[in-house]
C-alpha positions, 0 to 999 in steps of 0.5 A, spaced: 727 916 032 726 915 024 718 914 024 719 907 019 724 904 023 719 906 030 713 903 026 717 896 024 718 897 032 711 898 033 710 892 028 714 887 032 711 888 039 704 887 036 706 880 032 709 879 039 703 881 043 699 877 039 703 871 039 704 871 047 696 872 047 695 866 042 699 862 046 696 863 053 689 862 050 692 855 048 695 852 054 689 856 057 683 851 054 688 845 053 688 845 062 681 846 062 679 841 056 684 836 060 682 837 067 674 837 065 672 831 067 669 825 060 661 825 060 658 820 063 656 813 061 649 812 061 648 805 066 643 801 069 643 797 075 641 789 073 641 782 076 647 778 075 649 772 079 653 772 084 655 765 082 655 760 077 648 757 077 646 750 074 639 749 070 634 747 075 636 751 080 631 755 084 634 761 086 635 765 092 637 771 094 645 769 095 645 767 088 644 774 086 648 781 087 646 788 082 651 790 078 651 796 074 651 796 066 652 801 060 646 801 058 648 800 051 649 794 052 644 790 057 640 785 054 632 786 052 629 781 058 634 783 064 631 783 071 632 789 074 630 787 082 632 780 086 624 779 087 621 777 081 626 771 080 627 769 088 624 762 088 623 760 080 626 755 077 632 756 071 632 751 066 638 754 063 645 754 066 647 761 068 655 764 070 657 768 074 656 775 072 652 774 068 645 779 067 639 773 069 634 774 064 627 773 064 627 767 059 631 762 062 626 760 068 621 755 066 614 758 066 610 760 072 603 759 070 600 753 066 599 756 058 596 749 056 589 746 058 587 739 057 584 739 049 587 743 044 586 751 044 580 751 039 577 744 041 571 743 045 570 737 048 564 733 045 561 726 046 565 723 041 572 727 043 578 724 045 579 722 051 584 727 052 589 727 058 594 731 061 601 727 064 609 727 065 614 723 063 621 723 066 626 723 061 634 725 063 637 730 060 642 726 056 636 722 052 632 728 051 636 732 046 642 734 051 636 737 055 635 743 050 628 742 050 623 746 051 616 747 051 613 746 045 618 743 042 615 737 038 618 731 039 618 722 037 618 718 044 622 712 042 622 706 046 629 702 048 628 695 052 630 689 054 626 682 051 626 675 053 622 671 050 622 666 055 619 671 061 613 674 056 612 669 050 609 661 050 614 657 048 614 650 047 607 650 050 605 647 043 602 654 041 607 656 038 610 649 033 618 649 032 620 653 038 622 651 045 624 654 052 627 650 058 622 650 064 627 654 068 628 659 063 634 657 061 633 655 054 633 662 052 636 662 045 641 666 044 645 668 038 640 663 035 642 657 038 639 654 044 641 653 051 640 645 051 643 640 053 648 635 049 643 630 050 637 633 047 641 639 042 638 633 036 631 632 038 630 639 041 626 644 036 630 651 037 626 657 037 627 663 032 625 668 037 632 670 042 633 674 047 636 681 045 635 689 046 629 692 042 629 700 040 623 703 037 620 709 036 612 707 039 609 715 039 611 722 035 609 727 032 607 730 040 608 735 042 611 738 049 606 742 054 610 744 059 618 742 062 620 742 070 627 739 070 627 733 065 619 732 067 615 733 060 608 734 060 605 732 053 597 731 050 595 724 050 588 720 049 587 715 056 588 708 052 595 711 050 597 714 058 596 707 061 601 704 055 606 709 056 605 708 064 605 701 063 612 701 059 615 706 064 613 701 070 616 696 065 623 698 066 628 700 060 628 707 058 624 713 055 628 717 049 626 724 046 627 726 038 627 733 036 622 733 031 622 739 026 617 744 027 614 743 021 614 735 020 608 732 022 609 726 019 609 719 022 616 716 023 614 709 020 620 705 022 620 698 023 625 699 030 631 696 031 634 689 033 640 685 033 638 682 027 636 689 023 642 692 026 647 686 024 643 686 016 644 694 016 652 694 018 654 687 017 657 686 024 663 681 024 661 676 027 666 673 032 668 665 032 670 661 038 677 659 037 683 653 040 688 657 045 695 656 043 699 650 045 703 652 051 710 650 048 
């Protein structure tokens, strides 16, 4: 055989050799790539809830299951075992699945004392007192309150001069109230009868509902459900006692942090809100002639 033509033969097989091999190793690493498994993603077993839960729920163990999570993604106060929650109170909502952090149970012990961190009781201290109020949710704030939150408190109640004022006694001059408490004036003109409507004196004081801000700036101690627990001195407990005893209803106002001045309203009436929006008022009127 022609020495050139066996060295192109030679030549051929070799570059076919080669790309035989090449091929075989290519599909080789392909199948052991493709059949290796993924490295593992890192997880953690953290608390979630087994279903949706409402605030001022204390949990139990059936409220509860471990789920594992990537790790890249579990939140910084998640709870890692069912015993350290079991029992305490939420007092945010929680759904279903979702990891139980450590800041939504209110706290388990008490982070206040009577007097201000920092203050010693001396002879002519405050007499400072720890006490509760109750304030529903949809009057404090939607119910996002939370411990150290400053806050107003303002007052919204019902006044009837009759029951709480000496009218028509002679103490006070140009005022009268009926003895049966009738003669309540409303609207600004008394309820009197036809005969006395001339000689009787009308009284300027009516009945109305009264809102006033009466305590602010303070500041929330502790929350248990829509129980808050403020810093007040002894004389101002028993009048917020007393207006709780009374009836009528408790509101909160989120103050911010940094606003420690006093509200200085003068509070609302009918009077103050009719001047302020200048309310229509409605007229009595003839009905119609029936045809």
């Amino acid at each position: 055989m022609d020495p050139k033509r066996r060295a192109r033969l030679i030549l051929i097989v070799g570059v076919l050799l080669a790309l035989i091999t090449f091929g075989a190793t290519f599909v080789v690493v392909q199948g052991a790539q493709s059949a290796a498994p993924p490295p593992p993603v890192p997880t953690v077993s953290v608390i979630v809830a087994a279903r949706d839960i409402p605030a001022r729920t204390a949990l139990t163990a059936a409220d509860l299951k471990v789920a594992k999570m990537e790790q890249a993604y579990v939140p910084p106060k998640s709870v890692k075992d069912p015993k350290e929650v079991i029992g305490k109170i939420l007092i945010q909502p929680v759904y279903v699945g979702e990891p139980i952090l450590t800041e939504k149970f209110a706290p388990t012990e008490r982070a206040f004392t009577v007097f201000p961190a920092g203050v010693e009781v001396q002879p002519g201290s405050p007499a400072y007192r720890i006490m509760t109020i109750a304030v529903p949710d949809n009057n404090a704030v939607g119910g996002i309150l939370v411990p150290g939150d400053n806050v107003d408190i303002m007052y919204v109640f019902s006044f009837d001069p009759c029951a709480k004022l000496q009218i028509g006694t002679g103490t006070t001059p140009g005022t009268q109230c009926a003895a049966s408490g009738t003669g309540t004036t409303t609207g600004g003109a008394a309820a009197t009868t036809p005969q006395s409507s001339s000689t009787t004196p009308q009284s300027p004081i009516t009945s109305d509902t009264v809102a006033k801000i009466i305590l602010g700036p303070i500041q929330i101690l502790a929350r248990n459900a829509a129980v808050y627990t403020i810093r007040v001195d002894a004389a101002l407990a028993e009048r917020l006692a007393y207006i709780q005893a009374a009836g009528g209803s408790l509101q909160l106002l989120l103050r911010a942090p940094t606003d420690d001045r006093a509200a200085n309203t003068t509070g609302a009436t009918f009077s103050s809100v009719y001047t302020q929006f200048k309310f229509p008022i409605p007229e009595r009127v003839k009905p119609l002639p029936t045809p």
